[in-house]
mmCIF file of the N, C-alpha and C atoms, coordinates in Angstrom:
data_MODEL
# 
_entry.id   MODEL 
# 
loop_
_atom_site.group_PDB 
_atom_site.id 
_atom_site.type_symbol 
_atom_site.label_atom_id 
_atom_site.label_alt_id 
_atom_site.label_comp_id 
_atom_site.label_asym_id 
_atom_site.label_entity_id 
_atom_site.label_seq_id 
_atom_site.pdbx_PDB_ins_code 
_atom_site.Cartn_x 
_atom_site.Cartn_y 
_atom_site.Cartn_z 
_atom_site.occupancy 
_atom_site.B_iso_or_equiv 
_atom_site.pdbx_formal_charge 
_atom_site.auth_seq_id 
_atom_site.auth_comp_id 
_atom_site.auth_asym_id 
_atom_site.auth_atom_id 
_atom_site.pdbx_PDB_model_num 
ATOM 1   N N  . UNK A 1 1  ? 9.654   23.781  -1.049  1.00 0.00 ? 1  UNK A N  1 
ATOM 2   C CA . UNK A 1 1  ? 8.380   23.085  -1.208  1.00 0.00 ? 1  UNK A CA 1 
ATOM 3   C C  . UNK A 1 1  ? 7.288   23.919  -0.547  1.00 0.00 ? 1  UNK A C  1 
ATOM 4   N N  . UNK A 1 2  ? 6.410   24.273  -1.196  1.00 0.00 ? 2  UNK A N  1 
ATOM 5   C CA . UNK A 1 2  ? 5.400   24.851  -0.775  1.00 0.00 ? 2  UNK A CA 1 
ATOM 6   C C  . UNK A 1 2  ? 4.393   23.582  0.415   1.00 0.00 ? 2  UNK A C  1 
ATOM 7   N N  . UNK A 1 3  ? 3.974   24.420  1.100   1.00 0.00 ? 3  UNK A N  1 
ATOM 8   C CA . UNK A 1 3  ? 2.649   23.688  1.653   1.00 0.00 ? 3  UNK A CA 1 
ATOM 9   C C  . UNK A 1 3  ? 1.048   24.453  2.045   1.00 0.00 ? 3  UNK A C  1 
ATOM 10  N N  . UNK A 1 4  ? 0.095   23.447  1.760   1.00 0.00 ? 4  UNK A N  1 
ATOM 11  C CA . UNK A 1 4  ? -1.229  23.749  2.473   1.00 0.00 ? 4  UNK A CA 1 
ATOM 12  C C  . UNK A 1 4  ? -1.527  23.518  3.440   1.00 0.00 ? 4  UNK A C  1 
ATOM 13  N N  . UNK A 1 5  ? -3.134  24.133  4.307   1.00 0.00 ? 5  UNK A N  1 
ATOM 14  C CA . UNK A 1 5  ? -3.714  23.772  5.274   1.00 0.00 ? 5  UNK A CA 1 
ATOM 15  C C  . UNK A 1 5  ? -4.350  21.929  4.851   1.00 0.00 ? 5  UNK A C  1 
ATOM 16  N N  . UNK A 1 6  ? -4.485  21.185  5.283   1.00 0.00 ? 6  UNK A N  1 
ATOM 17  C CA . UNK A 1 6  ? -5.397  20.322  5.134   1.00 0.00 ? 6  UNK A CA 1 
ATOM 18  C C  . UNK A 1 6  ? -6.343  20.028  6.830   1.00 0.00 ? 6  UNK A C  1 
ATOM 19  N N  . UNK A 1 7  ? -7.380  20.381  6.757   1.00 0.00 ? 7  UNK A N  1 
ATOM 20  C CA . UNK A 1 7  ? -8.293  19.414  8.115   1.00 0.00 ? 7  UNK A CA 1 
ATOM 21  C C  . UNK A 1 7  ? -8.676  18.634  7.837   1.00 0.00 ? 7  UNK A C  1 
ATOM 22  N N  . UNK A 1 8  ? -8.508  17.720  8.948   1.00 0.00 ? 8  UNK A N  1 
ATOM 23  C CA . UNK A 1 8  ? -9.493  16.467  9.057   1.00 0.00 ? 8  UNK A CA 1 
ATOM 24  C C  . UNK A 1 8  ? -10.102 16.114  9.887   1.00 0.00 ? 8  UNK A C  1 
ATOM 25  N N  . UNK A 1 9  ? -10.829 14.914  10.151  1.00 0.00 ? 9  UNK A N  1 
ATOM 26  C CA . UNK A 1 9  ? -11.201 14.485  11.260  1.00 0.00 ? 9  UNK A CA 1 
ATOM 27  C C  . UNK A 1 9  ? -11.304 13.115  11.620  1.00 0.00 ? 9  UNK A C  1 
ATOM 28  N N  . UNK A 1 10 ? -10.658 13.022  12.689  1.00 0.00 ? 10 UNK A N  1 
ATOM 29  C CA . UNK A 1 10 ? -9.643  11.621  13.613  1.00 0.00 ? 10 UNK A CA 1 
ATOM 30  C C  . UNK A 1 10 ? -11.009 10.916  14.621  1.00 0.00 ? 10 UNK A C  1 
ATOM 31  N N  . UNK A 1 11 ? -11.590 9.824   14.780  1.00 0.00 ? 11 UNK A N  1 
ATOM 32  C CA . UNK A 1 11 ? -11.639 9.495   15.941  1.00 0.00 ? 11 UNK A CA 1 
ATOM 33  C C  . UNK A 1 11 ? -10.859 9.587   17.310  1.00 0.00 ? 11 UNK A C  1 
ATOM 34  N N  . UNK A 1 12 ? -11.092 9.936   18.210  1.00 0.00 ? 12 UNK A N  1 
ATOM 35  C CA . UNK A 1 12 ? -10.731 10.231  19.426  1.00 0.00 ? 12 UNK A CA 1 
ATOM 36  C C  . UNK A 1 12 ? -9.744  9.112   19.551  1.00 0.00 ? 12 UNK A C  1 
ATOM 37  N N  . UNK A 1 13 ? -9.757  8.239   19.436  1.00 0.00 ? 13 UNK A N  1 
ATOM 38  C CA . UNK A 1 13 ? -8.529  6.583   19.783  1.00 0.00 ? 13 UNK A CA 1 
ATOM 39  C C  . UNK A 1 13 ? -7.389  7.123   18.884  1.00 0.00 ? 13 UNK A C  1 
ATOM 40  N N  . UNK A 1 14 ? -7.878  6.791   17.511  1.00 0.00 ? 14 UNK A N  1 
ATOM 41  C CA . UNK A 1 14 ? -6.909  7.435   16.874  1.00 0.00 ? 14 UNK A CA 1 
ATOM 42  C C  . UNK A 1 14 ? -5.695  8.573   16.560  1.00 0.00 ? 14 UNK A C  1 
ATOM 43  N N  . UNK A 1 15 ? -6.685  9.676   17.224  1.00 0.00 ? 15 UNK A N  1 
ATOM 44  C CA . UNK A 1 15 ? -5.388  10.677  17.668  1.00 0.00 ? 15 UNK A CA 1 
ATOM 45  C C  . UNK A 1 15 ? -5.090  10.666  18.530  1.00 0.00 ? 15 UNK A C  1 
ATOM 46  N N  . UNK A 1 16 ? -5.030  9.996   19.579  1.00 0.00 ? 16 UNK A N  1 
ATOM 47  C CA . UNK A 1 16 ? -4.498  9.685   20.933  1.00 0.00 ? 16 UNK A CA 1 
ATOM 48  C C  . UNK A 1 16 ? -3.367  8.860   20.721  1.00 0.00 ? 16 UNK A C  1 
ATOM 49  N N  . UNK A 1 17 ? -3.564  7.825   19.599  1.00 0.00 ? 17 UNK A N  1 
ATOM 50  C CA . UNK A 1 17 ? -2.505  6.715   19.442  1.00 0.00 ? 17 UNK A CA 1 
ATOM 51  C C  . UNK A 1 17 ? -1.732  8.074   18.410  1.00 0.00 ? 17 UNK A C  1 
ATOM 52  N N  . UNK A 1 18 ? -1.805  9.266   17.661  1.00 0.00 ? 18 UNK A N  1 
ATOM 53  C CA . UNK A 1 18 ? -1.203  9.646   17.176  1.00 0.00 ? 18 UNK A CA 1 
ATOM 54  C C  . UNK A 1 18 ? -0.115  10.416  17.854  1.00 0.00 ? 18 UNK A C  1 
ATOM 55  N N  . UNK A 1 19 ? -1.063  10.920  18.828  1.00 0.00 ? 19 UNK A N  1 
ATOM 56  C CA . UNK A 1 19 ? -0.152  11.779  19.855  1.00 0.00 ? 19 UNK A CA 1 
ATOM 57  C C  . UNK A 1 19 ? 0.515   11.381  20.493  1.00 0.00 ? 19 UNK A C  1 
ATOM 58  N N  . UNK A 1 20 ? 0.294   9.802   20.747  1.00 0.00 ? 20 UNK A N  1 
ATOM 59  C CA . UNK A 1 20 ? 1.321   8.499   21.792  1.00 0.00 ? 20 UNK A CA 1 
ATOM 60  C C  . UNK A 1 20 ? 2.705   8.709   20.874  1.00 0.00 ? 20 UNK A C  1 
ATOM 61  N N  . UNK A 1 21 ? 2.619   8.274   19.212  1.00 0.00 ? 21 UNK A N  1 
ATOM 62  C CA . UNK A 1 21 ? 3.969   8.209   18.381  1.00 0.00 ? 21 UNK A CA 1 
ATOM 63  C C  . UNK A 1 21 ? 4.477   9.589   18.291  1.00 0.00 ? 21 UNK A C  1 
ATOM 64  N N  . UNK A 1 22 ? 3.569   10.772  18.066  1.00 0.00 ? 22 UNK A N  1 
ATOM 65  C CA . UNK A 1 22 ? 4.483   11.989  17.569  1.00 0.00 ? 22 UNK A CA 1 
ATOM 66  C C  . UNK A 1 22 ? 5.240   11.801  19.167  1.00 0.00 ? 22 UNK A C  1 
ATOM 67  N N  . UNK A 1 23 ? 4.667   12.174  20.466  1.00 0.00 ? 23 UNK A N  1 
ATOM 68  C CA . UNK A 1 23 ? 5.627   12.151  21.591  1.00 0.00 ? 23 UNK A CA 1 
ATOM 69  C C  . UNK A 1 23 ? 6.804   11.679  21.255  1.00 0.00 ? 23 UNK A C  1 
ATOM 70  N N  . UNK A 1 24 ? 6.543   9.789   20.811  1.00 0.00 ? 24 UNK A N  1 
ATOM 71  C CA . UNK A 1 24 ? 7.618   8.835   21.089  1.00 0.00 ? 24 UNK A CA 1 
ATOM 72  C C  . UNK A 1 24 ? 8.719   9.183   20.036  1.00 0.00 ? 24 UNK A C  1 
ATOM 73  N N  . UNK A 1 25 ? 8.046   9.767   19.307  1.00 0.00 ? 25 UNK A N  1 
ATOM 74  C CA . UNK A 1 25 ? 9.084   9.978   18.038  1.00 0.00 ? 25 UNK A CA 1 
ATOM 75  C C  . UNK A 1 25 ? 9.753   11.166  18.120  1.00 0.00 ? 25 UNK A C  1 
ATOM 76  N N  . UNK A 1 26 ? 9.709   12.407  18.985  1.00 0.00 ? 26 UNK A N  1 
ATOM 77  C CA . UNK A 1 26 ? 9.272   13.641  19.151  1.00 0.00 ? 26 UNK A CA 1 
ATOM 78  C C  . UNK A 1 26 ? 9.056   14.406  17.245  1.00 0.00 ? 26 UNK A C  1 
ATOM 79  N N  . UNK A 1 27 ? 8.060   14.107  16.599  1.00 0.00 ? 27 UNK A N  1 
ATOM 80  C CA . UNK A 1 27 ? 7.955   14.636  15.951  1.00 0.00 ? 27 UNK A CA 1 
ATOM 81  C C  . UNK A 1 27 ? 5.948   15.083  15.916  1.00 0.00 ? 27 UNK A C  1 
ATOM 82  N N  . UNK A 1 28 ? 5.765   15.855  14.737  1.00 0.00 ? 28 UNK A N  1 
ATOM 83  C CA . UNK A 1 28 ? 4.669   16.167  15.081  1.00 0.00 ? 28 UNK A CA 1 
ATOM 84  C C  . UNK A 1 28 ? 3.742   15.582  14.443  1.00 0.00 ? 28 UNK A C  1 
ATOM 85  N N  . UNK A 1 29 ? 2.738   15.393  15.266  1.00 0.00 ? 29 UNK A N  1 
ATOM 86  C CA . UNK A 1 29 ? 0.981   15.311  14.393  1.00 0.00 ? 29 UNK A CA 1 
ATOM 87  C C  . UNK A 1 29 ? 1.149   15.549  13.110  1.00 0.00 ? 29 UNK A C  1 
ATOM 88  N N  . UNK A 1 30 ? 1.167   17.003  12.575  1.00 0.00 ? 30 UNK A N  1 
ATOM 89  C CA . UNK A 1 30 ? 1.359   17.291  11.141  1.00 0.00 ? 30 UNK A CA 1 
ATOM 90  C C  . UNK A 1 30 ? 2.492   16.488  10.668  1.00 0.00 ? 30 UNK A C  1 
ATOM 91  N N  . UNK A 1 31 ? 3.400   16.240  10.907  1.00 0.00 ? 31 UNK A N  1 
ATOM 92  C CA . UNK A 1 31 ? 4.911   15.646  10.011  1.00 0.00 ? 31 UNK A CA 1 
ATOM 93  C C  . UNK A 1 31 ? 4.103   14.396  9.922   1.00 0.00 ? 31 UNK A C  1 
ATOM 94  N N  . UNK A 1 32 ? 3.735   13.389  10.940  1.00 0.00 ? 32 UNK A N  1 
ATOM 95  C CA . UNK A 1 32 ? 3.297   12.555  10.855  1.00 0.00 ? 32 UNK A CA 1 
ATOM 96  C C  . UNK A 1 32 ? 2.358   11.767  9.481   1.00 0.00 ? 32 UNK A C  1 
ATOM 97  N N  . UNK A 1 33 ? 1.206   12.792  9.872   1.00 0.00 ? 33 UNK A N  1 
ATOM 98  C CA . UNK A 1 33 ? 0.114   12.309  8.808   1.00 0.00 ? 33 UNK A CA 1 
ATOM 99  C C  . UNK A 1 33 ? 0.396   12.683  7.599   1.00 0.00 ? 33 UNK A C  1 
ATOM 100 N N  . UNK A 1 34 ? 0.981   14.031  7.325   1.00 0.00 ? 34 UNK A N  1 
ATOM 101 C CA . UNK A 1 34 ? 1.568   13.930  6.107   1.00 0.00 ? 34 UNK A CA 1 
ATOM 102 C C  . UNK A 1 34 ? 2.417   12.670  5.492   1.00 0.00 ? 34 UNK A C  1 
ATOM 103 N N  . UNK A 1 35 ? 3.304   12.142  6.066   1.00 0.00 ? 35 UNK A N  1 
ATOM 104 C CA . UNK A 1 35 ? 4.280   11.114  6.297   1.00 0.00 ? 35 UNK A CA 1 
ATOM 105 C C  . UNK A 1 35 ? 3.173   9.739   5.630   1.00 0.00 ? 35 UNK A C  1 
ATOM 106 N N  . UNK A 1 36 ? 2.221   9.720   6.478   1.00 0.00 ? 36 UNK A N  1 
ATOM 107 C CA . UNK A 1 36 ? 1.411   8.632   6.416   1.00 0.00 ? 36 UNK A CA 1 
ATOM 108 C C  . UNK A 1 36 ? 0.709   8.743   5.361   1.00 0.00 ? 36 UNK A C  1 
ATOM 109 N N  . UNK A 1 37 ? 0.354   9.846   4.826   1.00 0.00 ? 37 UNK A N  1 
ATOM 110 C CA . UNK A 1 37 ? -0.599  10.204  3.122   1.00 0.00 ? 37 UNK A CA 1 
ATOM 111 C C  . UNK A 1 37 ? 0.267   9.646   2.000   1.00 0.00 ? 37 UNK A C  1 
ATOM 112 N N  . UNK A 1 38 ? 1.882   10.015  2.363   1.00 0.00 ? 38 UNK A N  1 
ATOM 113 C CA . UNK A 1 38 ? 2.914   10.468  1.238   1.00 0.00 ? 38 UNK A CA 1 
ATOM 114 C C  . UNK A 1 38 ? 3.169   8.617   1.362   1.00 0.00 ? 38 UNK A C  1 
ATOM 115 N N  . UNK A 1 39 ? 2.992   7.945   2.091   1.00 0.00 ? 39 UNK A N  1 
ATOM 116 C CA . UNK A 1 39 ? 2.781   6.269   2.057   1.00 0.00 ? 39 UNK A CA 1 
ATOM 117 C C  . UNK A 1 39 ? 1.986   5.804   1.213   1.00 0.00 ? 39 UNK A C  1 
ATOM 118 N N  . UNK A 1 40 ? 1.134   6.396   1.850   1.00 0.00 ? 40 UNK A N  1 
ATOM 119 C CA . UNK A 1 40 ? -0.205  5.828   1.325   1.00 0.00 ? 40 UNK A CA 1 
ATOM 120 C C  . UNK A 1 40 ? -0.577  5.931   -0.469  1.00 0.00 ? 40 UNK A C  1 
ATOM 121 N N  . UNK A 1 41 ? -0.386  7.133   -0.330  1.00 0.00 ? 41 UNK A N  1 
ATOM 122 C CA . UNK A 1 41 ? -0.663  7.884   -1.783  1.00 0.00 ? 41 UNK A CA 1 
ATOM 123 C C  . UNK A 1 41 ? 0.969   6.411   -2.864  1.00 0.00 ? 41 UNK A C  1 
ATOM 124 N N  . UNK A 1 42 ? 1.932   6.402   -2.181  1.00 0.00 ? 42 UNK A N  1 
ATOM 125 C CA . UNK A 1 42 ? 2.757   6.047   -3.237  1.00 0.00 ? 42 UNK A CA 1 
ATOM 126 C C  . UNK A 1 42 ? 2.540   4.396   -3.381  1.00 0.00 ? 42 UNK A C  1 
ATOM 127 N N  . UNK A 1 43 ? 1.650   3.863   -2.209  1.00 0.00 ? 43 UNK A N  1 
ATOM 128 C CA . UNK A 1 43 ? 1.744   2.758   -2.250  1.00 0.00 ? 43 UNK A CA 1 
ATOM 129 C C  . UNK A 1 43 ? 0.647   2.190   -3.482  1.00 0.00 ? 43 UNK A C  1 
ATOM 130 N N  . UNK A 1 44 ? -0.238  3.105   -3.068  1.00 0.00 ? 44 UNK A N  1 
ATOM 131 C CA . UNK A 1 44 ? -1.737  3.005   -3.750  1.00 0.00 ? 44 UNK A CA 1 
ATOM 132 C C  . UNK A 1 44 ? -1.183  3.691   -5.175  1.00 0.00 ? 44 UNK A C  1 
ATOM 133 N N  . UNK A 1 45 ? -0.667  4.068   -5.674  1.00 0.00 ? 45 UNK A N  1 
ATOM 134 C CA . UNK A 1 45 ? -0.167  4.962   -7.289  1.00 0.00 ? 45 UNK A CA 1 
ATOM 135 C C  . UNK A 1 45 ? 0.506   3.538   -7.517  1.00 0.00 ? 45 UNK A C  1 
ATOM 136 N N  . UNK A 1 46 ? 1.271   3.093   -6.974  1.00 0.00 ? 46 UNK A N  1 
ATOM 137 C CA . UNK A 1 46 ? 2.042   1.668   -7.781  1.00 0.00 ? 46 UNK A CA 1 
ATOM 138 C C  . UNK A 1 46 ? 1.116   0.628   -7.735  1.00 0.00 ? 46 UNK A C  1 
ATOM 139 N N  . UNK A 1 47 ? 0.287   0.351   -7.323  1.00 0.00 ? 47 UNK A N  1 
ATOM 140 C CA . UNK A 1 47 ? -1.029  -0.744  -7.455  1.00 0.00 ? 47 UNK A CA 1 
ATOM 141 C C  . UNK A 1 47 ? -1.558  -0.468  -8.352  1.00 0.00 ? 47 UNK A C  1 
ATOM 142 N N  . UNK A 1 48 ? -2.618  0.803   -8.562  1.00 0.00 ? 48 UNK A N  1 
ATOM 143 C CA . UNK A 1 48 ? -3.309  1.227   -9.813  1.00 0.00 ? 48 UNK A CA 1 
ATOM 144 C C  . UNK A 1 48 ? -2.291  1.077   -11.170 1.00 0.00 ? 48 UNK A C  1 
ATOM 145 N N  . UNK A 1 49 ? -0.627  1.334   -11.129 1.00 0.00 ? 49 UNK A N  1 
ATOM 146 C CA . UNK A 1 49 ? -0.207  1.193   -12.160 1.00 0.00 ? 49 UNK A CA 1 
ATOM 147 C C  . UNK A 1 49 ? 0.545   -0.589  -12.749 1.00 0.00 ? 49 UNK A C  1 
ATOM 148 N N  . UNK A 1 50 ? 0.687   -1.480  -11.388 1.00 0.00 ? 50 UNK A N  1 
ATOM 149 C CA . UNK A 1 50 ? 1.192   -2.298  -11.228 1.00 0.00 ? 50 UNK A CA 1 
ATOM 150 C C  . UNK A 1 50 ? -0.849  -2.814  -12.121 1.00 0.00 ? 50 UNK A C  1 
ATOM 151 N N  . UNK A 1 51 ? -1.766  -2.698  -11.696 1.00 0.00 ? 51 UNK A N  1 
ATOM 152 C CA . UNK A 1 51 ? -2.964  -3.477  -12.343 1.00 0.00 ? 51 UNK A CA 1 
ATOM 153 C C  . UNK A 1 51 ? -3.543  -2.860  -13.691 1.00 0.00 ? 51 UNK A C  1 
ATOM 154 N N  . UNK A 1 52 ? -2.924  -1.551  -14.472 1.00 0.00 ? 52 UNK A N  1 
ATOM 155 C CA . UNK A 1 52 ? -3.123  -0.765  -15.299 1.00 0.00 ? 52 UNK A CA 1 
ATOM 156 C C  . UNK A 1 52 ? -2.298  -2.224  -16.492 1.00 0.00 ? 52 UNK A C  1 
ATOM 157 N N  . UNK A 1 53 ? -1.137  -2.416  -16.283 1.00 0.00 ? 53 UNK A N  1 
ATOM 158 C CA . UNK A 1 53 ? 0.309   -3.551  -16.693 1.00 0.00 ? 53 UNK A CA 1 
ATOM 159 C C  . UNK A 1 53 ? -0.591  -4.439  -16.983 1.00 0.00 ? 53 UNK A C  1 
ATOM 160 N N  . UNK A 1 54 ? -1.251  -5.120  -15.784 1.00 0.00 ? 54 UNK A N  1 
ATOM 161 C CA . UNK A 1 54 ? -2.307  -6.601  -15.625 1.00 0.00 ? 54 UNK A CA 1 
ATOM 162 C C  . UNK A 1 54 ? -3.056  -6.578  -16.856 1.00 0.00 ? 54 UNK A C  1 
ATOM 163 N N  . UNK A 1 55 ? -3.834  -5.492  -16.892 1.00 0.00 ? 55 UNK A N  1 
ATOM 164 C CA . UNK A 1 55 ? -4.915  -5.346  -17.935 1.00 0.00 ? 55 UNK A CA 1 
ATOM 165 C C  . UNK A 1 55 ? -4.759  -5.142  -19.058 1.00 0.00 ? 55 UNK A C  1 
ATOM 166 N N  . UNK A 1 56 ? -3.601  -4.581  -19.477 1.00 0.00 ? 56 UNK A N  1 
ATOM 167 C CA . UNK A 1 56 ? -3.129  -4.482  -20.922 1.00 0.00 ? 56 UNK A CA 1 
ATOM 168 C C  . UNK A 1 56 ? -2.516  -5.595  -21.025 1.00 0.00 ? 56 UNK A C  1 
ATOM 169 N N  . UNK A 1 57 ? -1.712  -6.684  -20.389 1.00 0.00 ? 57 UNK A N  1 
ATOM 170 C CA . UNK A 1 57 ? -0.948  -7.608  -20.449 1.00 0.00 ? 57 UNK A CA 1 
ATOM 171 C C  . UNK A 1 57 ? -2.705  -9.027  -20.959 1.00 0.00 ? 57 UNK A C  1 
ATOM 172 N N  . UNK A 1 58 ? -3.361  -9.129  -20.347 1.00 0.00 ? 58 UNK A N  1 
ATOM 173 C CA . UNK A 1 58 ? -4.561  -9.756  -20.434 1.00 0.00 ? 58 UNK A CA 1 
ATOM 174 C C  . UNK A 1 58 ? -5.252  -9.647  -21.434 1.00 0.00 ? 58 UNK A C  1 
ATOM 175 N N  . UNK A 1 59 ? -5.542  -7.631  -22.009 1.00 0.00 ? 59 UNK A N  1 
ATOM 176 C CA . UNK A 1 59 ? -5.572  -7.777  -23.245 1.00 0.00 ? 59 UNK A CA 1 
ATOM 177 C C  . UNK A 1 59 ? -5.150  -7.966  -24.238 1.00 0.00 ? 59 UNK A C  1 
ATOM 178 N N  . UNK A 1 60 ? -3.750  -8.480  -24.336 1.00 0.00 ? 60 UNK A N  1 
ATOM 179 C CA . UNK A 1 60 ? -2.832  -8.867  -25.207 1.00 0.00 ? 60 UNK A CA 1 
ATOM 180 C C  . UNK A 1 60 ? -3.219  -10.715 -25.012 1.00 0.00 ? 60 UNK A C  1 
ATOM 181 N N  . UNK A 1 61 ? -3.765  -10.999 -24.485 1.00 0.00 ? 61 UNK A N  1 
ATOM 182 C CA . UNK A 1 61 ? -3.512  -12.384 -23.977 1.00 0.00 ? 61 UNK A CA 1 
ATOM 183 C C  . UNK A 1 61 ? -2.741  -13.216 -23.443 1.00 0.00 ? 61 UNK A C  1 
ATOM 184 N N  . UNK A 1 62 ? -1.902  -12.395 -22.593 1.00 0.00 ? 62 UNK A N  1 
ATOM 185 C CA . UNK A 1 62 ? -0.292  -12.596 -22.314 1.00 0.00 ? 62 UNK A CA 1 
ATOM 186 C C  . UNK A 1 62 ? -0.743  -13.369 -20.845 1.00 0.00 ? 62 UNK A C  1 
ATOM 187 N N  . UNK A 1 63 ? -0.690  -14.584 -20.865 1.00 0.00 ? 63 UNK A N  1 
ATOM 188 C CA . UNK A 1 63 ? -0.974  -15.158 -19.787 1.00 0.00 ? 63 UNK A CA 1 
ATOM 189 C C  . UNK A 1 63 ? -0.118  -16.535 -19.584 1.00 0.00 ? 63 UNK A C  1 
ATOM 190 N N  . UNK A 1 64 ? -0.205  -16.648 -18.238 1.00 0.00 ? 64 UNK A N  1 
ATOM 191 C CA . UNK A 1 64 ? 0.689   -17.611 -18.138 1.00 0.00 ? 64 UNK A CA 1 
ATOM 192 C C  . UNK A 1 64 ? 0.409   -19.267 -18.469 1.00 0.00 ? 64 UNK A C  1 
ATOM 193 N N  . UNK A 1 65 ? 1.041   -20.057 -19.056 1.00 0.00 ? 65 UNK A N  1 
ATOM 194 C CA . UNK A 1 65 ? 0.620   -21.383 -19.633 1.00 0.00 ? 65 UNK A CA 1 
ATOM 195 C C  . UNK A 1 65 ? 0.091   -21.899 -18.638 1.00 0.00 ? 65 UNK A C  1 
ATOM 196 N N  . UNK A 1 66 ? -0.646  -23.101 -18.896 1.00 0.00 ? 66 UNK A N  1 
ATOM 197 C CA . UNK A 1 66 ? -1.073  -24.263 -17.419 1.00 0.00 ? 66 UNK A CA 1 
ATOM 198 C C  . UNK A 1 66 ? -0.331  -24.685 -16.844 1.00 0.00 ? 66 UNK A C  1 
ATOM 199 N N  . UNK A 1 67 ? 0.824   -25.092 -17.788 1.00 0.00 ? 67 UNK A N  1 
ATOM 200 C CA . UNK A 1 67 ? 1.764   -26.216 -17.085 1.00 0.00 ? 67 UNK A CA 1 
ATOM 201 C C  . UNK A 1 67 ? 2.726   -25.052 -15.856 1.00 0.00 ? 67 UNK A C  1 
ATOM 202 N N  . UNK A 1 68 ? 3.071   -24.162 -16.568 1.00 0.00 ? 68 UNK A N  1 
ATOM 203 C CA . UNK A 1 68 ? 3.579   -22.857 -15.371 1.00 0.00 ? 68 UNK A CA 1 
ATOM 204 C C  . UNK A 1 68 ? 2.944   -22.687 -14.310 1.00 0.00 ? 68 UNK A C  1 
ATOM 205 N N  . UNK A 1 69 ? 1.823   -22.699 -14.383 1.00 0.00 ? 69 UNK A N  1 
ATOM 206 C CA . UNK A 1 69 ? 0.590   -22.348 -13.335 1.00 0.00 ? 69 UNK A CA 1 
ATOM 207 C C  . UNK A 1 69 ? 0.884   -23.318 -12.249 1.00 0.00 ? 69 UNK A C  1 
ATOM 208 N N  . UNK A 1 70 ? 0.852   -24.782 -13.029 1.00 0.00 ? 70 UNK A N  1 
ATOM 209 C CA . UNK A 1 70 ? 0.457   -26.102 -12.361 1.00 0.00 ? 70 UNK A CA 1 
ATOM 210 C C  . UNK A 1 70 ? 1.976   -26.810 -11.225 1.00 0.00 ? 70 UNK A C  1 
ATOM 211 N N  . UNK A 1 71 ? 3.341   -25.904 -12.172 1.00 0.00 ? 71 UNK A N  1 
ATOM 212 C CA . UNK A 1 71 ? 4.802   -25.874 -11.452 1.00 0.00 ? 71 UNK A CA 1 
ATOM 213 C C  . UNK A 1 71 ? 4.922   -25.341 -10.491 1.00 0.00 ? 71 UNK A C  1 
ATOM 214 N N  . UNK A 1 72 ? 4.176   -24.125 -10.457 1.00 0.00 ? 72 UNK A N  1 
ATOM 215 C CA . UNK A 1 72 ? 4.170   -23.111 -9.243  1.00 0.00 ? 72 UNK A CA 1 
ATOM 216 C C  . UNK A 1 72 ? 3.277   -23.501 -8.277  1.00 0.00 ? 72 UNK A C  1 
ATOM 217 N N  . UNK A 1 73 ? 2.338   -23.995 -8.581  1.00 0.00 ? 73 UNK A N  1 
ATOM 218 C CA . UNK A 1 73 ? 1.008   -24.224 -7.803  1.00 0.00 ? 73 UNK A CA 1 
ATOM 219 C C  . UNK A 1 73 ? 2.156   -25.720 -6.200  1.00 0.00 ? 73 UNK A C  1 
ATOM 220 N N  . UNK A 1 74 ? 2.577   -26.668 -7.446  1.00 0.00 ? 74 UNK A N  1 
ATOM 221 C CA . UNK A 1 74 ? 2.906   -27.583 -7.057  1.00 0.00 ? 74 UNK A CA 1 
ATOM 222 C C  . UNK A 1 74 ? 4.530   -27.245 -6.395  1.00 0.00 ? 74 UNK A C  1 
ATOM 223 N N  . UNK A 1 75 ? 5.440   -26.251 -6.418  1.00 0.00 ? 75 UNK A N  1 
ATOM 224 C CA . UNK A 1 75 ? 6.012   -25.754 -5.611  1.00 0.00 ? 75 UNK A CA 1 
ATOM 225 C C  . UNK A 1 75 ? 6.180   -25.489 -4.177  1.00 0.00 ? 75 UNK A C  1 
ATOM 226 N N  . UNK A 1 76 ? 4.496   -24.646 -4.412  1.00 0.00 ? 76 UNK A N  1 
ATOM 227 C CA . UNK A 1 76 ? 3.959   -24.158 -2.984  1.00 0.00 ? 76 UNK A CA 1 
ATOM 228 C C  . UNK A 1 76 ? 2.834   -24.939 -1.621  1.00 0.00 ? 76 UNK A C  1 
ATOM 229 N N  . UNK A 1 77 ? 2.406   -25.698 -2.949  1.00 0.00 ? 77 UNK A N  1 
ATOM 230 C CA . UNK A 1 77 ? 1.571   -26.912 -2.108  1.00 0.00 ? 77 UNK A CA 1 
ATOM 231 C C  . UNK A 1 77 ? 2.501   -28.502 -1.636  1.00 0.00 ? 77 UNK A C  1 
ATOM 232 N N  . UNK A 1 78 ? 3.142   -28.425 -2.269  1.00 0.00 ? 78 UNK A N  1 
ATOM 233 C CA . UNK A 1 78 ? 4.374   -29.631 -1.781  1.00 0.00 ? 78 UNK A CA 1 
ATOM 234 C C  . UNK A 1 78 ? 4.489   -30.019 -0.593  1.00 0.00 ? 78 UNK A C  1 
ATOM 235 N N  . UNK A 1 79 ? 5.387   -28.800 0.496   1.00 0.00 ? 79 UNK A N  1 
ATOM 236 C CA . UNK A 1 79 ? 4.991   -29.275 2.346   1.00 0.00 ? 79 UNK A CA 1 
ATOM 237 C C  . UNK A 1 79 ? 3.999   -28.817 3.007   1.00 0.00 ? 79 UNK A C  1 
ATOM 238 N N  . UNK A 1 80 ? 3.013   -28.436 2.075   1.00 0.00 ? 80 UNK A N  1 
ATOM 239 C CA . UNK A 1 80 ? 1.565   -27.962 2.957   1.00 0.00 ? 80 UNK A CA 1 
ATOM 240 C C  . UNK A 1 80 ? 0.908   -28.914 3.800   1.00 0.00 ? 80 UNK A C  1 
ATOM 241 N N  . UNK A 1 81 ? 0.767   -28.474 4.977   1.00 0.00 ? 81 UNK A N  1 
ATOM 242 C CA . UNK A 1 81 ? -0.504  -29.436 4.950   1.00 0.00 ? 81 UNK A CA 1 
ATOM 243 C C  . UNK A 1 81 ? 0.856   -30.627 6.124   1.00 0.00 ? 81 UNK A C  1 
# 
């Protein structure tokens, strides 16, 4: 696997709490935030495609009946409260 430089720039708290985990973890700053992009990036790619689904499903009119709506609704509101 190849890699690049990337810089950035941290508030002072922030890389302090970074440098608290790489210690605790003994791993590094860099492993880290990479770590934390390669999260980020996959969490955020399945949302955009998980609401890409939504929108074609909507334009199809593929929606859920009332009475479904009104089963579920009444599922979750039952011991509320």
């Amino acid at each position: 696997m190849s890699t690049t430089v990337l810089t950035l720039r941290l508030d002072a708290g922030l890389k302090k709490q970074l440098d608290k985990l790489a210690s605790a973890t003994q791993r590094s700053r860099s492993f880290l935030a990479a770590e934390a992009i390669r999260d980020y990036i996959a969490l955020n790619d399945w949302q955009i495609e998980e609401i890409k689904k939504a929108v074609k499903e909507a334009d199809r009119g593929d929606f859920a009946a009332e009475r479904d709506v009104k089963k579920v609704m009444k599922k979750w509101t039952r011991n509320a409260g």
